[in-house]
Chimera marker file (.cmm) of the C-alpha trace (Angstrom):
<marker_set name="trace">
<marker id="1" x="6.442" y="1.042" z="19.038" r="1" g="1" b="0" radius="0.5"/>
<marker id="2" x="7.417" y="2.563" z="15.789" r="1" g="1" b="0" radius="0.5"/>
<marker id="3" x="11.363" y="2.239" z="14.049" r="1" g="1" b="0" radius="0.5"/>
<marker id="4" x="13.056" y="4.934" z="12.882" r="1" g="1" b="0" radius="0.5"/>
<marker id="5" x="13.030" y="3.873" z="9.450" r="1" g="1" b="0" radius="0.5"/>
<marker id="6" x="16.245" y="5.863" z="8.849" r="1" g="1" b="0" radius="0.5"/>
<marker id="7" x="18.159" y="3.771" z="10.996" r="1" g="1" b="0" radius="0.5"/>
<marker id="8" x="16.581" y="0.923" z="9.402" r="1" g="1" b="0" radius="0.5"/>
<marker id="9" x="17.344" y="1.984" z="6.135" r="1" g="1" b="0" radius="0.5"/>
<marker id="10" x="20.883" y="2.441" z="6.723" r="1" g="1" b="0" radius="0.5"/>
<marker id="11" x="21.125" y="-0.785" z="8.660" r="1" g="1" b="0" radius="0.5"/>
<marker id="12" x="19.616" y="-3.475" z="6.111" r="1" g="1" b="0" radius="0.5"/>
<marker id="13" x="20.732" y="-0.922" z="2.915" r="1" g="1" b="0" radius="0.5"/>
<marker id="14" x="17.430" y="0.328" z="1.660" r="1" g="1" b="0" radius="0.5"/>
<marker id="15" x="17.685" y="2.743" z="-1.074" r="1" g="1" b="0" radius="0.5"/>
<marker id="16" x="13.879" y="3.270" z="-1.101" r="1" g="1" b="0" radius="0.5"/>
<marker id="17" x="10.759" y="2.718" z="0.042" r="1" g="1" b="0" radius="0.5"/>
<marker id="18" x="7.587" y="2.031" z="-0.913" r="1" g="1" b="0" radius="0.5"/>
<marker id="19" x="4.502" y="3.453" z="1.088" r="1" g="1" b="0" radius="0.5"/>
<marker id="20" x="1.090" y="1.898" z="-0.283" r="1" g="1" b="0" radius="0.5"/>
<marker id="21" x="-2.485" y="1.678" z="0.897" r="1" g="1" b="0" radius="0.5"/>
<marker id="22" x="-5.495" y="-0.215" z="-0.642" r="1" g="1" b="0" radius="0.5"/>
<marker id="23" x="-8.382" y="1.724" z="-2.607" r="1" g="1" b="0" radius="0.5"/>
<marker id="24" x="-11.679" y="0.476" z="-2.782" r="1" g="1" b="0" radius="0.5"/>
<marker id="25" x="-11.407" y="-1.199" z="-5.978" r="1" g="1" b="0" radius="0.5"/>
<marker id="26" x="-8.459" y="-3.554" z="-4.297" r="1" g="1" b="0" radius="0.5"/>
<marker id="27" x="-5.500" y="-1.969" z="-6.201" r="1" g="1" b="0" radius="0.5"/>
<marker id="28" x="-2.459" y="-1.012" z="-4.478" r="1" g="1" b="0" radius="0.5"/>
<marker id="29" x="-1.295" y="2.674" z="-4.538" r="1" g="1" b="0" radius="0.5"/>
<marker id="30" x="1.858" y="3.717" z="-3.817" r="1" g="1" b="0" radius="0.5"/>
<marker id="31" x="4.755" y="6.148" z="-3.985" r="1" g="1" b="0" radius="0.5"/>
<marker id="32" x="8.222" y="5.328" z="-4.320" r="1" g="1" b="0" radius="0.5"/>
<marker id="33" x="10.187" y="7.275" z="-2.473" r="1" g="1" b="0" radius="0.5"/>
<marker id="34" x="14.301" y="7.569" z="-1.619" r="1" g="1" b="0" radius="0.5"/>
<marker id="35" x="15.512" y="6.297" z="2.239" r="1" g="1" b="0" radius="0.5"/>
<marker id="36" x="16.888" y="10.481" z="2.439" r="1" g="1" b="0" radius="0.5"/>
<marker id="37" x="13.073" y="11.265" z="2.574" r="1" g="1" b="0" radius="0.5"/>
<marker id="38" x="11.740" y="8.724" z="4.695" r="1" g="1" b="0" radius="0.5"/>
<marker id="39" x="11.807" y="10.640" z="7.928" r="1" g="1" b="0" radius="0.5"/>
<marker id="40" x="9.035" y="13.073" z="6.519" r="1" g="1" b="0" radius="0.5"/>
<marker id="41" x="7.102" y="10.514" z="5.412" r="1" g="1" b="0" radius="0.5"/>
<marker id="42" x="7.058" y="8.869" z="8.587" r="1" g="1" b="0" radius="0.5"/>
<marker id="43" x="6.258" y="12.156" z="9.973" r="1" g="1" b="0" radius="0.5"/>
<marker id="44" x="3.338" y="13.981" z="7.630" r="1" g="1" b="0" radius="0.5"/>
<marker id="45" x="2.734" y="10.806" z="5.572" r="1" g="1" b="0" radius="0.5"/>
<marker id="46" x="2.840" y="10.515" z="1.382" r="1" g="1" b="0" radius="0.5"/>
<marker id="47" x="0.427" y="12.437" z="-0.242" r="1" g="1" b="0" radius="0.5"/>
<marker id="48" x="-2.045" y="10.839" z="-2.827" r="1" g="1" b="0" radius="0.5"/>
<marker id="49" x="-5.327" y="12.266" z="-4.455" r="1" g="1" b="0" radius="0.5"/>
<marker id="50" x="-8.528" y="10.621" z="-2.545" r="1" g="1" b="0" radius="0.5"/>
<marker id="51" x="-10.403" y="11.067" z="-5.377" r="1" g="1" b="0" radius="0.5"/>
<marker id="52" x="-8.159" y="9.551" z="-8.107" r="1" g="1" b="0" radius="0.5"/>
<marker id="53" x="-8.084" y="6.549" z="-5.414" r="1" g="1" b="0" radius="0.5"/>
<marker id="54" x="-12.539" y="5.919" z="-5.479" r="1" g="1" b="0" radius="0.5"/>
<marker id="55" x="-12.396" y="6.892" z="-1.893" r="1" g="1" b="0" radius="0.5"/>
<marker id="56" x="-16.019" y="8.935" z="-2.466" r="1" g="1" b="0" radius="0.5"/>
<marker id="57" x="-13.840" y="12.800" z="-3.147" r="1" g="1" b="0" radius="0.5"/>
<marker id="58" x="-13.477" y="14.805" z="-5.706" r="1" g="1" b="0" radius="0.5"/>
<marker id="59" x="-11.153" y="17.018" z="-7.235" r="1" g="1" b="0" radius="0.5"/>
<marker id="60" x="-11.726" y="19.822" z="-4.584" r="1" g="1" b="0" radius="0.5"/>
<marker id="61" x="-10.638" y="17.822" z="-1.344" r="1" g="1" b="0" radius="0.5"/>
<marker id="62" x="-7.304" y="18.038" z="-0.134" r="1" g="1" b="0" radius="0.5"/>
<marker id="63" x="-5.031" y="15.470" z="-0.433" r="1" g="1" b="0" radius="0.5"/>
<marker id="64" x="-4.884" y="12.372" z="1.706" r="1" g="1" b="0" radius="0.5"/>
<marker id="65" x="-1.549" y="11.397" z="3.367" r="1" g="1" b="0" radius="0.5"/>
<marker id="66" x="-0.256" y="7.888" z="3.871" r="1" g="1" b="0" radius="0.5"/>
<marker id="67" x="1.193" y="7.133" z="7.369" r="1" g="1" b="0" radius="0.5"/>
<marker id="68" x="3.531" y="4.321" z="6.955" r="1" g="1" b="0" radius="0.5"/>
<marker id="69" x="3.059" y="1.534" z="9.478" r="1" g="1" b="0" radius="0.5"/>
<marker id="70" x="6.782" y="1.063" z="10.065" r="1" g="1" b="0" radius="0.5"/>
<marker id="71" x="5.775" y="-2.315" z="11.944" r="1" g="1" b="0" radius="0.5"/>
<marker id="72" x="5.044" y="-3.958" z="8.884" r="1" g="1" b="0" radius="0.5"/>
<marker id="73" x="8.504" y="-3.144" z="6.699" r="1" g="1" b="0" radius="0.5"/>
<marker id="74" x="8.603" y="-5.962" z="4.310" r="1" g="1" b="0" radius="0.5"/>
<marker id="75" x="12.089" y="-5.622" z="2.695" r="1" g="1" b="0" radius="0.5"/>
<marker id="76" x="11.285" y="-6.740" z="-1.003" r="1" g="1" b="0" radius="0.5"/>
<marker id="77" x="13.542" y="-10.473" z="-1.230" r="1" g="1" b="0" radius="0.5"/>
<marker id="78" x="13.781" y="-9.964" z="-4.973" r="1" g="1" b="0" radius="0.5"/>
<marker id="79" x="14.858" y="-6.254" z="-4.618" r="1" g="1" b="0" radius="0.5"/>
<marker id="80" x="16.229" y="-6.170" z="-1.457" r="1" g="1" b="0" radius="0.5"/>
<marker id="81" x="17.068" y="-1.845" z="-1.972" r="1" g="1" b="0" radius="0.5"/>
<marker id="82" x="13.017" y="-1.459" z="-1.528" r="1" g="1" b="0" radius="0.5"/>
<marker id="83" x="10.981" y="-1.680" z="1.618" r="1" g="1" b="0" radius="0.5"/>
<marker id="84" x="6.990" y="-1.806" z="1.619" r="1" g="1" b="0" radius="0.5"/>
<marker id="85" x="5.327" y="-0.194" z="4.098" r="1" g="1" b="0" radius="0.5"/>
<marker id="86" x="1.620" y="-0.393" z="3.724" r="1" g="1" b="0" radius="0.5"/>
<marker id="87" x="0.022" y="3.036" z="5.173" r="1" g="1" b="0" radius="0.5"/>
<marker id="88" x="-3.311" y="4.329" z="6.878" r="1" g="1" b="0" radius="0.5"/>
<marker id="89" x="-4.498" y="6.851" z="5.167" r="1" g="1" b="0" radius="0.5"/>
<marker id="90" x="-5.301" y="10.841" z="6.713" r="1" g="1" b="0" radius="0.5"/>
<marker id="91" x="-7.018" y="13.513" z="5.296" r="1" g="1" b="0" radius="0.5"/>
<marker id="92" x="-6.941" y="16.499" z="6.763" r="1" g="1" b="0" radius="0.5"/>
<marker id="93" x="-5.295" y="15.101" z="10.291" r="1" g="1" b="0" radius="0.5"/>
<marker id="94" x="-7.925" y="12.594" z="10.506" r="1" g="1" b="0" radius="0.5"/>
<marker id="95" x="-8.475" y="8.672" z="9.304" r="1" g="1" b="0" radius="0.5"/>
<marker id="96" x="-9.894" y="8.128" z="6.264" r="1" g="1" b="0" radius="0.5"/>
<marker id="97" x="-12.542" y="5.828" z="8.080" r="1" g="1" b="0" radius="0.5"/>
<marker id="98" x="-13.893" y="4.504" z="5.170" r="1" g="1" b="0" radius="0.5"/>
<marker id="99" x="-10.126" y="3.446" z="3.837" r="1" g="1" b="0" radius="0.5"/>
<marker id="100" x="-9.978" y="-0.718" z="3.539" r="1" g="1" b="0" radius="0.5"/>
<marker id="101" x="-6.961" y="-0.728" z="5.708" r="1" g="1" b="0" radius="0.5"/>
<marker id="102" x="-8.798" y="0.926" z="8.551" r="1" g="1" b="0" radius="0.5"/>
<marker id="103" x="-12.382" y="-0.890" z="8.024" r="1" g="1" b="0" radius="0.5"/>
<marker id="104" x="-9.872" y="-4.032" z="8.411" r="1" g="1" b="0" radius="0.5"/>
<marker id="105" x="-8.604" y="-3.143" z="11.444" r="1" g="1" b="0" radius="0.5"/>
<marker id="106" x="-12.060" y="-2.470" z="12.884" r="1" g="1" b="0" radius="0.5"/>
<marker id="107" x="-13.349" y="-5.514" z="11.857" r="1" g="1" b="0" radius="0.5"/>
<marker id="108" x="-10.387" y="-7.498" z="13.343" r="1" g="1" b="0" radius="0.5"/>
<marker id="109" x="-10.898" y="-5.640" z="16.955" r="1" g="1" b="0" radius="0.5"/>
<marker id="110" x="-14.806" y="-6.454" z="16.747" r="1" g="1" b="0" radius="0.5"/>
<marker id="111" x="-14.131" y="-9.929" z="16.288" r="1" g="1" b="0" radius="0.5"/>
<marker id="112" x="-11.025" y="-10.445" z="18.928" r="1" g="1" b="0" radius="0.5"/>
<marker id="113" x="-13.363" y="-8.651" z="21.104" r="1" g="1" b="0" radius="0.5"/>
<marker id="114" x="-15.984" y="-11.985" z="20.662" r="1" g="1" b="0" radius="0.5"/>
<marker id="115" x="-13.247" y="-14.730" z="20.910" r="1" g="1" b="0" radius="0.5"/>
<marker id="116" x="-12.654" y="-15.075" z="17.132" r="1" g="1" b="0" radius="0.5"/>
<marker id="117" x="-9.460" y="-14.438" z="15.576" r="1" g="1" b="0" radius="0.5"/>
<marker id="118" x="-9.394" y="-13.931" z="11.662" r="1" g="1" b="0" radius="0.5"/>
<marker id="119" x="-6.874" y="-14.852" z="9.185" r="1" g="1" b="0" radius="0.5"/>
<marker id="120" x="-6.522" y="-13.926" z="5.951" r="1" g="1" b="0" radius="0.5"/>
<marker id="121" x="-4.044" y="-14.571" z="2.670" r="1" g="1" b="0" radius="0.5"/>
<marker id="122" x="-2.794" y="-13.137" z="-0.170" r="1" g="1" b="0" radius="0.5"/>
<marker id="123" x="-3.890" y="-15.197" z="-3.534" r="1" g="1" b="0" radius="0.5"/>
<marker id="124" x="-1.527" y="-13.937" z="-6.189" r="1" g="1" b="0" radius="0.5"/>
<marker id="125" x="-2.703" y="-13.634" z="-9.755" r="1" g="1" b="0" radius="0.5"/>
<marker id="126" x="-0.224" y="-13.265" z="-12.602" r="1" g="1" b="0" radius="0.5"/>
<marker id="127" x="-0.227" y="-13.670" z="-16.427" r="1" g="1" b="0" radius="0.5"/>
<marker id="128" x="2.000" y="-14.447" z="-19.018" r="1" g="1" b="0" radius="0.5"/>
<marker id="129" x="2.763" y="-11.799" z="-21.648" r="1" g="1" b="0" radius="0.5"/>
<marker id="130" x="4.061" y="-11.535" z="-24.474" r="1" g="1" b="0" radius="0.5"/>
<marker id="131" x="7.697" y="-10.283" z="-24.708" r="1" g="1" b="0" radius="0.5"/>
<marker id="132" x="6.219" y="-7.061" z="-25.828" r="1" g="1" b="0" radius="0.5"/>
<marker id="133" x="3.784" y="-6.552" z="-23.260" r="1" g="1" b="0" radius="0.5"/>
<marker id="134" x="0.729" y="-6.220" z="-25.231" r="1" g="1" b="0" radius="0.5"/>
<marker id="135" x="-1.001" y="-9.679" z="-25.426" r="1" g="1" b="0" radius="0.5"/>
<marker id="136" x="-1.109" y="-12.328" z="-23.369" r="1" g="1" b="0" radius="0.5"/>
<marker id="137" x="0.766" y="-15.706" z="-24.492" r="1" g="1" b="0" radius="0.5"/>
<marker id="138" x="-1.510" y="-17.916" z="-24.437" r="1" g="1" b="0" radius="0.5"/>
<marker id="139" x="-3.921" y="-17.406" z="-27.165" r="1" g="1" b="0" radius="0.5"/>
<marker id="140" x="-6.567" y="-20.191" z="-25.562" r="1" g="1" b="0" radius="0.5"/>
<marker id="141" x="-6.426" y="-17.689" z="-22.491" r="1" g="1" b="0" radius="0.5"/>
<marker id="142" x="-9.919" y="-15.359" z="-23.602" r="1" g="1" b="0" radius="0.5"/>
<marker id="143" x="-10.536" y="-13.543" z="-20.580" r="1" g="1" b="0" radius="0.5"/>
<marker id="144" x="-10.221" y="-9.795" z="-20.596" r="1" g="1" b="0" radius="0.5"/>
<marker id="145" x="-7.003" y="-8.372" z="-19.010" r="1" g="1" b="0" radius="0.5"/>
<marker id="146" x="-6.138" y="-4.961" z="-18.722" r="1" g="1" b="0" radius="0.5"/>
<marker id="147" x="-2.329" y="-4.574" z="-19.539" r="1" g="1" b="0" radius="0.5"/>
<marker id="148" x="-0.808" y="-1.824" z="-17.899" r="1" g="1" b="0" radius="0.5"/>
<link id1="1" id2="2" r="1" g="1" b="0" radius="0.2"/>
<link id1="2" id2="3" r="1" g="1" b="0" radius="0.2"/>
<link id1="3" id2="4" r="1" g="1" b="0" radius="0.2"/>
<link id1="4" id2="5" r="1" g="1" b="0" radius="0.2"/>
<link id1="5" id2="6" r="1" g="1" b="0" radius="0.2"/>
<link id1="6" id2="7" r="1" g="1" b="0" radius="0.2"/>
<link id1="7" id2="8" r="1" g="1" b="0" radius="0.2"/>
<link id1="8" id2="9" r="1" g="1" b="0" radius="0.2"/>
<link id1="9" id2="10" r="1" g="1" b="0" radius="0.2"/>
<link id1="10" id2="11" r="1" g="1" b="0" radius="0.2"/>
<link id1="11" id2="12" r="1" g="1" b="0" radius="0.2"/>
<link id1="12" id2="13" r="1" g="1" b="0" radius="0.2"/>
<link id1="13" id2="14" r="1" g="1" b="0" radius="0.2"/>
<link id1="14" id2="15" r="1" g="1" b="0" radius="0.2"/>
<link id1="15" id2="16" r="1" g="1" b="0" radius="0.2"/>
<link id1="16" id2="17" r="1" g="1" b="0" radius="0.2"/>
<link id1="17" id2="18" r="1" g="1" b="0" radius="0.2"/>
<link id1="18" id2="19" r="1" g="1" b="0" radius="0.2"/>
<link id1="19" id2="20" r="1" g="1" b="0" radius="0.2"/>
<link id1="20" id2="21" r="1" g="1" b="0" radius="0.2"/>
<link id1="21" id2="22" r="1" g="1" b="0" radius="0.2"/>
<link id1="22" id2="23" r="1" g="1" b="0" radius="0.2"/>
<link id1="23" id2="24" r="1" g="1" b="0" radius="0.2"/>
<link id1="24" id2="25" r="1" g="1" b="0" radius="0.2"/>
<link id1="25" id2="26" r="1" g="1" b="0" radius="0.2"/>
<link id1="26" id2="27" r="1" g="1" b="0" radius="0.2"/>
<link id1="27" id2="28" r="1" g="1" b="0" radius="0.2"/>
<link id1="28" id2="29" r="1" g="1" b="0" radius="0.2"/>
<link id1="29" id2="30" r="1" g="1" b="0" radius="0.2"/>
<link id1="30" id2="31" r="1" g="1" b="0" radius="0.2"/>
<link id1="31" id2="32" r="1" g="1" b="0" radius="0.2"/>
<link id1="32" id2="33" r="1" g="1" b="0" radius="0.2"/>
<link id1="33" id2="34" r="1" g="1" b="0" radius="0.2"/>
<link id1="34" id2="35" r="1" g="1" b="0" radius="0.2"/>
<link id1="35" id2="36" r="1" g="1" b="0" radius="0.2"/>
<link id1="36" id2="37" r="1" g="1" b="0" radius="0.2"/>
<link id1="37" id2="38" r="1" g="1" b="0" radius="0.2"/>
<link id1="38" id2="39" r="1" g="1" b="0" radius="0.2"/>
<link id1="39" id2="40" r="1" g="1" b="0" radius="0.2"/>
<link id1="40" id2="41" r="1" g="1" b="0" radius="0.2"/>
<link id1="41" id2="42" r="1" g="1" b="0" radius="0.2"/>
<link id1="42" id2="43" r="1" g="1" b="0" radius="0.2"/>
<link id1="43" id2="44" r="1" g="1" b="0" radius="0.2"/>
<link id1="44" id2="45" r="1" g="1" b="0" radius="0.2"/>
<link id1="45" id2="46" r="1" g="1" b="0" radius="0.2"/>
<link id1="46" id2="47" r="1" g="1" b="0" radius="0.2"/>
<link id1="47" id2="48" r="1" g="1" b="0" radius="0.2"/>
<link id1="48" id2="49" r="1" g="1" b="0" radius="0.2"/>
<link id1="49" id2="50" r="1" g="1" b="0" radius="0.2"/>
<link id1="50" id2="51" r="1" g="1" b="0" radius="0.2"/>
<link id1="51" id2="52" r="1" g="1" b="0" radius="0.2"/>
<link id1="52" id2="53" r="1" g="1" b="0" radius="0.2"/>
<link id1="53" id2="54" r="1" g="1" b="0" radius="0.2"/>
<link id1="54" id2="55" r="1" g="1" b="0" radius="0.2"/>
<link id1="55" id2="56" r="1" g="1" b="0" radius="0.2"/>
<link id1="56" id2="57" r="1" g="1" b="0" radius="0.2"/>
<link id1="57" id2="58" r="1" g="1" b="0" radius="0.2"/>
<link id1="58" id2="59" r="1" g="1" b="0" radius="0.2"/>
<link id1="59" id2="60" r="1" g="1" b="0" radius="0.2"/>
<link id1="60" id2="61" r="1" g="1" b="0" radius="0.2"/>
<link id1="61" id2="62" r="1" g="1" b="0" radius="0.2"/>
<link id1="62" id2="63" r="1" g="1" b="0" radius="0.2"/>
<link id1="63" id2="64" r="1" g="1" b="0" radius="0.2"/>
<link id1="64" id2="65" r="1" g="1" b="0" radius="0.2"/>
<link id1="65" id2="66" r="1" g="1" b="0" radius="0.2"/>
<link id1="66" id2="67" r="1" g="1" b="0" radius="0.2"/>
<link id1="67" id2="68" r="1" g="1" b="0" radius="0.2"/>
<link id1="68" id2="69" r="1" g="1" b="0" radius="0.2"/>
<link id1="69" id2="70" r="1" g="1" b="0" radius="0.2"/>
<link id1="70" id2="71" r="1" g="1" b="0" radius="0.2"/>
<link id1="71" id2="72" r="1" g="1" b="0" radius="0.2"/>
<link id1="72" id2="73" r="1" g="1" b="0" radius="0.2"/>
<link id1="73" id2="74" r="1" g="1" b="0" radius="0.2"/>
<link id1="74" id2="75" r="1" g="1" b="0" radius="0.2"/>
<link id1="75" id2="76" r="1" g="1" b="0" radius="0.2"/>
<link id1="76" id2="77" r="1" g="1" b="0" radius="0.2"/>
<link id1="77" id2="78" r="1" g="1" b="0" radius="0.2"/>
<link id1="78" id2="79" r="1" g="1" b="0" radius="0.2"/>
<link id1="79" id2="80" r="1" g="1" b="0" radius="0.2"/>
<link id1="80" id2="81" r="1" g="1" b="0" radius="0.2"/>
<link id1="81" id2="82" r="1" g="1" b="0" radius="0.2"/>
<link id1="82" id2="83" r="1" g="1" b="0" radius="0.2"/>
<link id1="83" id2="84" r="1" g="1" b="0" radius="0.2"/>
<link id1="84" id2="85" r="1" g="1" b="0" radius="0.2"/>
<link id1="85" id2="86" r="1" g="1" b="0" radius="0.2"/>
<link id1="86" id2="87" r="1" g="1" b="0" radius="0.2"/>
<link id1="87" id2="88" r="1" g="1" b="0" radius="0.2"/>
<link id1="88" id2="89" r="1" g="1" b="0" radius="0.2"/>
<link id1="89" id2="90" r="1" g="1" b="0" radius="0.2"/>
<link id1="90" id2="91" r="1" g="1" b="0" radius="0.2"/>
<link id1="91" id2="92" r="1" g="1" b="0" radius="0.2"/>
<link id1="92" id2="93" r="1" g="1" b="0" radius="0.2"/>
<link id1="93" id2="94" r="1" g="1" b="0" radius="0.2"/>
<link id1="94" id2="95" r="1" g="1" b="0" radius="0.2"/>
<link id1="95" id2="96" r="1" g="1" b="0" radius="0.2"/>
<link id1="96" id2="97" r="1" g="1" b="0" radius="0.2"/>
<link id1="97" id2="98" r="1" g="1" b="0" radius="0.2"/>
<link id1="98" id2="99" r="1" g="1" b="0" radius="0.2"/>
<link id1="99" id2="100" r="1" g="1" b="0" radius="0.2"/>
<link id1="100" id2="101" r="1" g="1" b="0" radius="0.2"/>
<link id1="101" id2="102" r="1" g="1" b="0" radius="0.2"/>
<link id1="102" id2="103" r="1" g="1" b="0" radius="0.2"/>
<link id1="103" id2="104" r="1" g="1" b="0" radius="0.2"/>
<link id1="104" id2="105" r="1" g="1" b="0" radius="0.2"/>
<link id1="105" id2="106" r="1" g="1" b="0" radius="0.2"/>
<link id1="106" id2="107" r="1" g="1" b="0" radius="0.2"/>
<link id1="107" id2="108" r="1" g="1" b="0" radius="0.2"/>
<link id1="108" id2="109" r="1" g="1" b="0" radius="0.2"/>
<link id1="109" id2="110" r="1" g="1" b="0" radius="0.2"/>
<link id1="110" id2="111" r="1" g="1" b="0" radius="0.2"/>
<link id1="111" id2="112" r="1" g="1" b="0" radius="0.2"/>
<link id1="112" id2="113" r="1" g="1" b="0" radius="0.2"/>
<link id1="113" id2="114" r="1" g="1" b="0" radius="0.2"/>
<link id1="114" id2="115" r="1" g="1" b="0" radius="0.2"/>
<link id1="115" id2="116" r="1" g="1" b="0" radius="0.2"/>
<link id1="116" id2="117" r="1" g="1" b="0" radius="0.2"/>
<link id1="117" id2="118" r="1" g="1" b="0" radius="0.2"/>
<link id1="118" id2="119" r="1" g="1" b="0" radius="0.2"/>
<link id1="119" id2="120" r="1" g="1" b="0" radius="0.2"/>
<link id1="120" id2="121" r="1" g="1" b="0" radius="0.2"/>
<link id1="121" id2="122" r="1" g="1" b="0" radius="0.2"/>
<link id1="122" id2="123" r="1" g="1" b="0" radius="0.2"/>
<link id1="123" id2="124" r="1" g="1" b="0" radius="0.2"/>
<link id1="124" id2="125" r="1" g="1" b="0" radius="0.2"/>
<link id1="125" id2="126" r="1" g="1" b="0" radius="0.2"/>
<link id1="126" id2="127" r="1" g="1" b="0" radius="0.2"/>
<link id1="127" id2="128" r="1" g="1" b="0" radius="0.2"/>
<link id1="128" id2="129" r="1" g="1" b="0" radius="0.2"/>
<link id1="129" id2="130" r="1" g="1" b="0" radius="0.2"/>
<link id1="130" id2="131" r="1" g="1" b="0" radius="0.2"/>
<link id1="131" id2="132" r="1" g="1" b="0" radius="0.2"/>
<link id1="132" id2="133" r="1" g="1" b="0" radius="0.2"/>
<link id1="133" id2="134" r="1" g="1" b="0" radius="0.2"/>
<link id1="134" id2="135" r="1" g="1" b="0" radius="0.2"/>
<link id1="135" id2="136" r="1" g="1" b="0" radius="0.2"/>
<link id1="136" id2="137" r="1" g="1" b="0" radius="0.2"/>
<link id1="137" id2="138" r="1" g="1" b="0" radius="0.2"/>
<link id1="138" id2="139" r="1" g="1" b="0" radius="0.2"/>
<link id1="139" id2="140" r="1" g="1" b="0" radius="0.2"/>
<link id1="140" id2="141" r="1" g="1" b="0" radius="0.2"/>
<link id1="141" id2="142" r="1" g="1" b="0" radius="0.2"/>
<link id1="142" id2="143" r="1" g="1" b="0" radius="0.2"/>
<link id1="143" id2="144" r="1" g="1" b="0" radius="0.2"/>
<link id1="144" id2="145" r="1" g="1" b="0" radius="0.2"/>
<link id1="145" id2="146" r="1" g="1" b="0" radius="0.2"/>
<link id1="146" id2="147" r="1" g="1" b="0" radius="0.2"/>
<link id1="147" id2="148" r="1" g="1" b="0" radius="0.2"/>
</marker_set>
């Protein structure tokens, strides 16, 4: 069953939302986009650039759309104006089979379908910067990062 994320938005004051899916490298995409636009998204998806994402495409192919799962709205408790909405990802009307959200959910029904149910977390990774953003703070900290 999928909510009219319109509604929603109006009802828990979400100014805008945030549709991402997962390249192969691991690293969240996204578009930001305003509540007024959210009931196109939900319909045709955001667009992104497959090949900009790793996801084996080039230049030439069209772009990919992200359908929000609507199921999932995580309204952001530090900036409660933003839902997230992770997405499967389309290209031209079809499923990206090889996206990680959609290899995920095959691997999931393969193993319900023996008995096993999987769980998985999120391990969060964060470093401390300096106030400028281009170092980090603590000088005996020698791994690589790449600042954004």
């Amino acid at each position: 069953m999928s909510k009219n994320l319109a509604d929603v938005a109006k009802e828990k004051g979400i100014r805008y939302f945030l549709i991402s899916f997962t390249d192969l490298f691991g690293v969240v995409r996204s578009k930001l986009v305003p509540s007024s636009a959210i009931d196109g998204m939900q319909k045709d998806g955001a667009g992104f650039a497959g090949f900009a994402a790793h996801l084996d495409m080039t230049p030439a192919d069209s772009d990919m759309f992200g359908l929000p799962d609507s199921e999932q709205l995580i309204q952001l408790p530090w900036k409660p104006e933003v839902g997230w909405l992770p997405s499967d990802i389309y290209l031209d009307g079809k499923i990206v089979e090889h996206g990680p959200r959609t290899v995920l959910k095959k691997v999931l029904a393969d193993a319900e379908s023996k008995g096993y149910r999987m769980k998985s977390g999120v391990e969060c990774e964060y470093f401390i910067l300096n106030p400028e953003g281009t170092a980090v703070s603590d000088p005996a900290d020698l791994q690589p990062k790449a600042l954004l």
